[in-house]
C-alpha positions as a Markdown table, in Angstrom:
| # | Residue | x | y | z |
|---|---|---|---|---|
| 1 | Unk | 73.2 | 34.2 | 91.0 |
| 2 | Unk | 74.2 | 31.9 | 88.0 |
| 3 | Unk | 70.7 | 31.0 | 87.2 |
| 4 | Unk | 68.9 | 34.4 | 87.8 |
| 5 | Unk | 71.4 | 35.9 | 85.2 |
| 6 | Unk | 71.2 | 32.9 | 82.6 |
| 7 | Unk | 69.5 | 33.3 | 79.5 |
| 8 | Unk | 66.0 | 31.2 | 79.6 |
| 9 | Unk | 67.5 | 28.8 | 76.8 |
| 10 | Unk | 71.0 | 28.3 | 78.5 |
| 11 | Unk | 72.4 | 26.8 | 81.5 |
| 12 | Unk | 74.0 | 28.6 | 84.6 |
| 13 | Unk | 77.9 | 29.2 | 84.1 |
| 14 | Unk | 80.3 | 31.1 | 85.9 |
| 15 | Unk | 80.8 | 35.2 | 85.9 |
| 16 | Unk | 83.7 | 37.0 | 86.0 |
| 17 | Unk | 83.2 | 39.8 | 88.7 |
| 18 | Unk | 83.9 | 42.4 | 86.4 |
| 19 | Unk | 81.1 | 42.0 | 84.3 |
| 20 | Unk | 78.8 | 42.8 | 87.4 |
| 21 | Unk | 77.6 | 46.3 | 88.4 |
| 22 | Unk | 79.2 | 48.2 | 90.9 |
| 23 | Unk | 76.6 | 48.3 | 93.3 |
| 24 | Unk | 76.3 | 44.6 | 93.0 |
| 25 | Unk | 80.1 | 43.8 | 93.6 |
| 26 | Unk | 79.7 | 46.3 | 96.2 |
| 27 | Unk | 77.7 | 43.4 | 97.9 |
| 28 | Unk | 80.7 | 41.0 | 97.8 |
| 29 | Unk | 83.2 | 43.5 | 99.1 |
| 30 | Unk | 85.0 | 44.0 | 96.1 |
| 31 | Unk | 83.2 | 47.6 | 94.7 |
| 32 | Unk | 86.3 | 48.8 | 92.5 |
| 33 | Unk | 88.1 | 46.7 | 90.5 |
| 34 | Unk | 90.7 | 48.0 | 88.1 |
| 35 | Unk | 89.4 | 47.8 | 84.3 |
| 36 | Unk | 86.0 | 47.2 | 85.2 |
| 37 | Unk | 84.1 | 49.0 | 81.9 |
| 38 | Unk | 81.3 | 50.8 | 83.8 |
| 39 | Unk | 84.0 | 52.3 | 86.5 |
| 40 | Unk | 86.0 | 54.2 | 83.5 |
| 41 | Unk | 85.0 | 57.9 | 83.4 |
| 42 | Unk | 87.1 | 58.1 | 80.0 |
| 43 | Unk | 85.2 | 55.8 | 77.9 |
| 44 | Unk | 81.2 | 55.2 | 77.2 |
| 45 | Unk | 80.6 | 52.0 | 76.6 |
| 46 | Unk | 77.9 | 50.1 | 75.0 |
| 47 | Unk | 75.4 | 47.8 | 76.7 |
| 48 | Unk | 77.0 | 44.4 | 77.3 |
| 49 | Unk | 75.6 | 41.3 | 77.1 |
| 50 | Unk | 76.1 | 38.3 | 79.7 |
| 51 | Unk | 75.1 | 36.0 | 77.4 |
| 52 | Unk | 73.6 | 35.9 | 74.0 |
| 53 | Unk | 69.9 | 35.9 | 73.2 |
| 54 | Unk | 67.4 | 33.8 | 71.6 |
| 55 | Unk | 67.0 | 34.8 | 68.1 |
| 56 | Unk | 63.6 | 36.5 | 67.2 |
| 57 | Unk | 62.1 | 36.8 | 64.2 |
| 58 | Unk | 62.2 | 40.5 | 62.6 |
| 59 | Unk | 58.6 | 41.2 | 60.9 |
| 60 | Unk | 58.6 | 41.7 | 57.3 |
| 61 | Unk | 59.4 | 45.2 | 55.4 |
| 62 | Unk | 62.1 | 46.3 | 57.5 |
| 63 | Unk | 64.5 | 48.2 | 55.1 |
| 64 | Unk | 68.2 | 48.2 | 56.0 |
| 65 | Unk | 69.8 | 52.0 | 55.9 |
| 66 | Unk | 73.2 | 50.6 | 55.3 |
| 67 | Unk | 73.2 | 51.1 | 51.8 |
| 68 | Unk | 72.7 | 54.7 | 51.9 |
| 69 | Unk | 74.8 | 55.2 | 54.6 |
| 70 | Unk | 77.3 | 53.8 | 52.5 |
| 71 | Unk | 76.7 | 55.7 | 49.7 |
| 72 | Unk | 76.9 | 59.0 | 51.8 |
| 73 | Unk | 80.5 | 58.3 | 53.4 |
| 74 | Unk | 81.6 | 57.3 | 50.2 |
| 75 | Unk | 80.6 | 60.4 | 48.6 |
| 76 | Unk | 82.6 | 62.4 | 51.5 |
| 77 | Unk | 85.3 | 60.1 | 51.1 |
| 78 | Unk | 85.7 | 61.2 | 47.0 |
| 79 | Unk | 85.4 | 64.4 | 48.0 |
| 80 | Unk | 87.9 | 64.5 | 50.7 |
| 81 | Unk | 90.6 | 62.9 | 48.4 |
| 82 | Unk | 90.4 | 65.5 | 45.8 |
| 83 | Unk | 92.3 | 68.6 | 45.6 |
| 84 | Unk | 90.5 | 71.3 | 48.1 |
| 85 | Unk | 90.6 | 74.3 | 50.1 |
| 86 | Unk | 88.3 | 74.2 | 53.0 |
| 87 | Unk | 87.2 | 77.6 | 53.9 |
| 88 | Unk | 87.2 | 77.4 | 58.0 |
| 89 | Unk | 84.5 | 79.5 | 59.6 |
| 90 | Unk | 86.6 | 79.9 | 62.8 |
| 91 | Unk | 87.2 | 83.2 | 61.2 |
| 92 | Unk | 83.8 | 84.1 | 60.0 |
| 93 | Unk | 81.9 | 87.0 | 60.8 |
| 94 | Unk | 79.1 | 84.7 | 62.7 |
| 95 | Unk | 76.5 | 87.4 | 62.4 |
| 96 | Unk | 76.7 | 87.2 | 58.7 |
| 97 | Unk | 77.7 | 83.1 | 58.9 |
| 98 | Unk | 75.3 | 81.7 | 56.4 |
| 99 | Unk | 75.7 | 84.5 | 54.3 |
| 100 | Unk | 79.9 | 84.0 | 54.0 |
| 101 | Unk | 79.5 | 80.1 | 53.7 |
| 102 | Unk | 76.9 | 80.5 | 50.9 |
| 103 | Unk | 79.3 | 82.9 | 49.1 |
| 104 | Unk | 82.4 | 80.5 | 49.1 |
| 105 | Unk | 80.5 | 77.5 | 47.9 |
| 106 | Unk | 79.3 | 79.7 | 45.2 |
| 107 | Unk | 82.6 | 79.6 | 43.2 |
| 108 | Unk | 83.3 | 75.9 | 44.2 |
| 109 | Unk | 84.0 | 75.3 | 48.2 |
| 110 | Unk | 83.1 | 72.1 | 48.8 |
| 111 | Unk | 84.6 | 71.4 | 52.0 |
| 112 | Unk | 83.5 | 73.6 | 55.1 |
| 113 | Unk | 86.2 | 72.8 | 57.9 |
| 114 | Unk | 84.2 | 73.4 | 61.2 |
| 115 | Unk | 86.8 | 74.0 | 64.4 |
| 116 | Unk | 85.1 | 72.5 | 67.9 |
| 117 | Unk | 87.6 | 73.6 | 70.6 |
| 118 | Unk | 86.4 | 73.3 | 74.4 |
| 119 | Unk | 88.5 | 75.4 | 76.4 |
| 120 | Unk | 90.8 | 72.1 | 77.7 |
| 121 | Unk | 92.7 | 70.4 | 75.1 |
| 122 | Unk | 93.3 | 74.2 | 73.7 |
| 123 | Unk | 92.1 | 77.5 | 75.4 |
| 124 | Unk | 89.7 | 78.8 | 73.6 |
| 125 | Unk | 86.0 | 78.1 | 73.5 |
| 126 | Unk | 84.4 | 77.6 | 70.3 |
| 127 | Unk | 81.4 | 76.3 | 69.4 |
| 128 | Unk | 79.9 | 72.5 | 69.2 |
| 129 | Unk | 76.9 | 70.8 | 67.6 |
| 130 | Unk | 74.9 | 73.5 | 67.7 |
| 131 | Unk | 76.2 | 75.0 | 64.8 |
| 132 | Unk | 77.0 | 72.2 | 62.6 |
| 133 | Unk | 73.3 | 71.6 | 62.7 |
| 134 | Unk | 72.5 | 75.2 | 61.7 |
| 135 | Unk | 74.9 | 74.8 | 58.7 |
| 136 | Unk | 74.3 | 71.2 | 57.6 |
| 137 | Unk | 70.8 | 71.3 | 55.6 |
| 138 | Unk | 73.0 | 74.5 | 54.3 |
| 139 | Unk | 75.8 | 73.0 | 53.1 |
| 140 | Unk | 74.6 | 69.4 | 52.1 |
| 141 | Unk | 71.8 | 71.5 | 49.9 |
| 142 | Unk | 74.8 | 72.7 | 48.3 |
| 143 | Unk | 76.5 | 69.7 | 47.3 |
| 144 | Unk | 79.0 | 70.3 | 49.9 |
| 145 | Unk | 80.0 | 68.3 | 53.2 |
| 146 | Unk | 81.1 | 69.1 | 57.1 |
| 147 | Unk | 84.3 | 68.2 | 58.1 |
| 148 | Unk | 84.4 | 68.5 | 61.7 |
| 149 | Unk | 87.8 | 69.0 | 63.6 |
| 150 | Unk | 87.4 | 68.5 | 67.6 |
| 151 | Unk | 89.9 | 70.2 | 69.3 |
| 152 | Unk | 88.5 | 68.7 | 73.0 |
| 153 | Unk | 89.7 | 66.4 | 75.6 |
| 154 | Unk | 88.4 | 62.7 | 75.3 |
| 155 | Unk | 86.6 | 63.8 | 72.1 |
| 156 | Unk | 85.1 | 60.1 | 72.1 |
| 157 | Unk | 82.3 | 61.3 | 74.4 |
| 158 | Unk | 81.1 | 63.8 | 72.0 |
| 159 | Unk | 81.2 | 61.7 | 68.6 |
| 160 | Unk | 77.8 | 60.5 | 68.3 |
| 161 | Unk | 76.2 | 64.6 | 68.8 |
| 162 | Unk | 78.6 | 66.0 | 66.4 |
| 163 | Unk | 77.5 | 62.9 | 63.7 |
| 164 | Unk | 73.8 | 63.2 | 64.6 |
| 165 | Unk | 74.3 | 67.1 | 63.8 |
| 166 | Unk | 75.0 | 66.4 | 60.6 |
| 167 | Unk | 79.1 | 66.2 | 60.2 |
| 168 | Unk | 80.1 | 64.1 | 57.4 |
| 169 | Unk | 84.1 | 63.8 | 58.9 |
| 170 | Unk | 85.2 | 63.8 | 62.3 |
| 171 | Unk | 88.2 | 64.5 | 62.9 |
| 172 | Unk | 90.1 | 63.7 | 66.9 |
| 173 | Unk | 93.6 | 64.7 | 68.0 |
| 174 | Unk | 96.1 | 61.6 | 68.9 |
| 175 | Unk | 97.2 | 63.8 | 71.9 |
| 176 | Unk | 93.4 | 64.5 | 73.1 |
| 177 | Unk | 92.6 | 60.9 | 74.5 |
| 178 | Unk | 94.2 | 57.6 | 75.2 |
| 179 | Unk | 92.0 | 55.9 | 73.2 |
| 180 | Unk | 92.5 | 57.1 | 69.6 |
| 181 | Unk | 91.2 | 53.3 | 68.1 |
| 182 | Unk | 88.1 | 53.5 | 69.6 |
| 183 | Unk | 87.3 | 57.1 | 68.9 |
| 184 | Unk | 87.8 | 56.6 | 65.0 |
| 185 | Unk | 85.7 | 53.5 | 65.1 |
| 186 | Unk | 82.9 | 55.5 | 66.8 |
| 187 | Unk | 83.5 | 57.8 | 63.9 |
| 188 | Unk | 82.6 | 55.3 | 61.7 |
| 189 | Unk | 79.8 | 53.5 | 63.5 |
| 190 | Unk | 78.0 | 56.9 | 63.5 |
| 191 | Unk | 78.0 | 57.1 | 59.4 |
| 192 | Unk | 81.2 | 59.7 | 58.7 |
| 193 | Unk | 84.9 | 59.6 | 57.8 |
| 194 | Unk | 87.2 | 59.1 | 60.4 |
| 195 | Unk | 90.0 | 61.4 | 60.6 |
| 196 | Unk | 93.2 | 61.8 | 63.4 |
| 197 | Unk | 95.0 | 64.9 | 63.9 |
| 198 | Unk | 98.8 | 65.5 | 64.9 |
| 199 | Unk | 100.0 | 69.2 | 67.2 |
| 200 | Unk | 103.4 | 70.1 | 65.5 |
| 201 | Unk | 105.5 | 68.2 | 68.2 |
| 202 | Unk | 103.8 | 65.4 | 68.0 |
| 203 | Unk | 106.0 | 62.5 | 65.6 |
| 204 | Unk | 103.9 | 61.7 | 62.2 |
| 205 | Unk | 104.4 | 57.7 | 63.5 |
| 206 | Unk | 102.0 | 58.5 | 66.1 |
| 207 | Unk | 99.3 | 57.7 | 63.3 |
| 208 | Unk | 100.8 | 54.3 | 62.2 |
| 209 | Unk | 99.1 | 52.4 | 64.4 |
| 210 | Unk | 95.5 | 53.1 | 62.8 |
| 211 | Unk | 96.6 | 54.6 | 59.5 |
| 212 | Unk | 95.9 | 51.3 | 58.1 |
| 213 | Unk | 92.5 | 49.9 | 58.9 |
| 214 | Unk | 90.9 | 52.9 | 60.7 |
| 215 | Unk | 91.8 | 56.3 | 59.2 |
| 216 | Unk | 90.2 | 57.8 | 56.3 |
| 217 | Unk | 92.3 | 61.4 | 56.6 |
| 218 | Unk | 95.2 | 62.5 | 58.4 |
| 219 | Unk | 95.5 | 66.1 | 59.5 |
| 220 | Unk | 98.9 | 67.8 | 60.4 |
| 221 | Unk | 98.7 | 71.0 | 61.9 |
| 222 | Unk | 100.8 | 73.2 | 60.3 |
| 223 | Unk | 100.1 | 75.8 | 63.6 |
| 224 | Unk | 100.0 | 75.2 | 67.2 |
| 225 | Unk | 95.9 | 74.8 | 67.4 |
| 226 | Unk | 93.3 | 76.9 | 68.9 |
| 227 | Unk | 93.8 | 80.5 | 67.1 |
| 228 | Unk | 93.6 | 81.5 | 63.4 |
| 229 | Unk | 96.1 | 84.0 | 61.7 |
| 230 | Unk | 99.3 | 82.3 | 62.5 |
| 231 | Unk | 102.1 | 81.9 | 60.6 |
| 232 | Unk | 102.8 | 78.6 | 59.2 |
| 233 | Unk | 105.6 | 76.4 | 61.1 |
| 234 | Unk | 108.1 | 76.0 | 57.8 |
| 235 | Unk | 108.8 | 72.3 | 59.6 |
| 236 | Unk | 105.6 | 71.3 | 58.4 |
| 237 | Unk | 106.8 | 71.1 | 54.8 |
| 238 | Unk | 108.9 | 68.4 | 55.5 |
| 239 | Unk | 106.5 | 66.5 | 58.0 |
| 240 | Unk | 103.7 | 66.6 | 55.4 |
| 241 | Unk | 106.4 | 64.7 | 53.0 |
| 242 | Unk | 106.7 | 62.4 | 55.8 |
| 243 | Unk | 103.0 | 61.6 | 56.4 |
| 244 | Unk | 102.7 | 61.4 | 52.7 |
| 245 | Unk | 104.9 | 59.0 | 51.8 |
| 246 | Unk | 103.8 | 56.6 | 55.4 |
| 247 | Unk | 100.1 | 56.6 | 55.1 |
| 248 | Unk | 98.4 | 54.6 | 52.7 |
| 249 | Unk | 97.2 | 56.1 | 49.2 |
| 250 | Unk | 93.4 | 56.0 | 50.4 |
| 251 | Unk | 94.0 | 58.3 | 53.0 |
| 252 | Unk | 93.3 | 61.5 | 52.5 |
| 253 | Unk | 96.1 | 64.3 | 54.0 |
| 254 | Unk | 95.0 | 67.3 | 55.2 |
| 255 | Unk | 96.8 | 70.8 | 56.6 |
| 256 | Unk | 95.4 | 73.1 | 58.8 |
| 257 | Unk | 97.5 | 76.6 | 60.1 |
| 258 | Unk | 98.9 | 79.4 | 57.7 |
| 259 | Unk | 97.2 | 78.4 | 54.3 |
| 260 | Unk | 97.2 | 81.5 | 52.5 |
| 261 | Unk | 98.0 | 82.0 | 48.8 |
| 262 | Unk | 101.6 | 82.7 | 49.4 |
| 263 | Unk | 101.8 | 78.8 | 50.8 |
| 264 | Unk | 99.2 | 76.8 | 49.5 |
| 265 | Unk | 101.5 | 76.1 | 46.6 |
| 266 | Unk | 104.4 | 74.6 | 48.8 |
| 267 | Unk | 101.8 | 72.5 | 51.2 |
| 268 | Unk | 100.2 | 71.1 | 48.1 |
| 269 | Unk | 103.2 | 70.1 | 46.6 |
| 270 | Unk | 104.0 | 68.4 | 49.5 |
| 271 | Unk | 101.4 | 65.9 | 49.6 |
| 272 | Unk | 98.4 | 67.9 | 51.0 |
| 273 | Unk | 95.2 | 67.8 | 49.2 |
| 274 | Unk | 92.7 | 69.1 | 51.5 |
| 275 | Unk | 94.2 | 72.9 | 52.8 |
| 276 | Unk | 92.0 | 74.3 | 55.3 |
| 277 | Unk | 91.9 | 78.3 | 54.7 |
| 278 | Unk | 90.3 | 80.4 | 58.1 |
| 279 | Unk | 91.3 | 83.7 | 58.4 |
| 280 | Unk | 92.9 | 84.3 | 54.4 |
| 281 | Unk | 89.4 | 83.7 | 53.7 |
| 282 | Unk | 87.2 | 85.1 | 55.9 |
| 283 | Unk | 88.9 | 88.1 | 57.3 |
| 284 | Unk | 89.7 | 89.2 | 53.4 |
| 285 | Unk | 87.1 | 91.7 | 52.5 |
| 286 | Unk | 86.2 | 89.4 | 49.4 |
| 287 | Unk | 85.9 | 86.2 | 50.7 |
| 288 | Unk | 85.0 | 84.4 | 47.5 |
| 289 | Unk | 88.0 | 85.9 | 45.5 |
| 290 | Unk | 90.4 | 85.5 | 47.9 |
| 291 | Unk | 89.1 | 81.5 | 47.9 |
| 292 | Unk | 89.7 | 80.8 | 44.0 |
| 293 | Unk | 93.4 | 82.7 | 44.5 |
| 294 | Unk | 94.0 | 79.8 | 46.7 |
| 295 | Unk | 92.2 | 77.6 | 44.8 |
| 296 | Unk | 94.7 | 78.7 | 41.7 |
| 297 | Unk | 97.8 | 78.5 | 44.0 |
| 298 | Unk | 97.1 | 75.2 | 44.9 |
| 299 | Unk | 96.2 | 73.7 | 41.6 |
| 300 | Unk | 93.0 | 72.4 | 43.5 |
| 301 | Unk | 89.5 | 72.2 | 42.3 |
């Protein structure tokens, strides 16, 4: 066993068991074994290694896309820490949906806030990658950028789609899956802004962990998710001070539930710079001038 699984430049060593397949441990009597990576439903993994490679040689003219990736997440990343309102087409009349997007990045939306909810972690069904790839050549052509909020259980399976769509931020909920560190660095490894969301109950310090070295925004719902036209929760004042003053400058703080012109003023003063407007857009009968009232109410650009 040692030798058929060593590397043709290195020696035979010892394996742990739980780097073996299941059907192979199955062999030795020992088919489950508790943390074994390809037994755990709630996590893809990528391919692992048993030992490392010989080098090869790359031929010549290969061209590395990390620059431009770069370039593209840092251009969302600017856009997401400016002042904005980000129409959310949860309320949009979806036979008319490229019509209404094109009319609120017309006078200035930059920021179109796309709500992915899967019937679980809230009960509604939405929509999924589907539409962020009929909107993105859209929105992109526009100058403008996708920010995708998953409202889904174990959101981690579904990054890479979403990204490939064409999202430019991702944004997961803390109380969606147990492993909120590797979702945001899947965010990142697929080229967009990783962002982490907070319910109402949920404590602001439930973002400390990661608010440091893996988030790029912060979202506090300011409603209980999964419907539009609520009423903002007046507690979310004070927990938007909170997040505010704990997460680091870099990191963008966005607000999602209630925005309307009467309370964009009060959510921006208290540390939000990204407002995400649904239904006091959309279900106005003039979408674009009911945008730029928030826009003014806001002080946002």
């Amino acid at each position: 066993m040692r030798r058929a699984m060593a590397a043709p430049d290195r020696g035979p060593r010892a394996l742990s068991v739980c780097v073996l397949p299941a059907a192979l441990r199955a062999r030795f009597g020992v088919p489950q074994l508790r943390g074994t990576l390809d037994d755990r439903a709630d996590v893809e993994h990528r391919d692992r290694r048993l030992q490392p490679l010989p080098r090869q040689h790359a031929p010549g003219g290969l061209v590395l896309a990390e620059p431009a990736a770069a370039e593209t997440i840092e251009a969302t990343l600017r856009l997401l820490r400016e002042p904005r309102i980000a129409p959310s087409i949860l309320s949009a009349d979806f036979a008319r949906l490229g019509e209404q997007v094109a009319e609120v990045m017309a006078v200035g939306a930059r920021v179109i806030h796309v709500d992915v909810m899967d019937g679980h972690f809230v009960p509604p069904i939405t929509f999924g990658a589907l539409i962020v790839d009929a909107l993105a050549d859209q929105v992109h052509g526009a100058g403008g950028i996708l920010d995708v909020h998953l409202m889904i259980e174990r959101p981690e399976r579904y990054v890479a789609d979403i990204a490939r769509a064409g999202a430019d931020s991702i944004t997961i909920h803390v109380e969606a899956t147990a492993h909120v560190h590797y979702a945001l660095q899947a965010i990142r490894e697929a080229g967009c802004s990783a962002g982490a969301a907070v319910c109402p109950a949920t404590p602001a310090s439930a973002l400390d962990e990661v608010a440091e070295d893996m988030l790029d925004l912060a979202l506090c719902m300011s409603v209980n998710p999964g419907w539009g036209a609520q009423e903002l929760i007046p507690a979310s004042i004070g927990k938007l001070e909170r997040m505010r003053a704990a997460l680091p400058d870099r990191v963008a703080l966005e607000v999602d539930g209630g925005v309307h012109r009467d309370t964009a003023g009060s959510v921006a003063k208290a540390g939000a710079n990204v407002l995400v407007a649904g239904s006091a857009v959309f279900i106005s009968p003039d979408p674009a001038g009911t945008y730029a009232e928030i826009v003014a109410a806001a002080d946002a650009v």
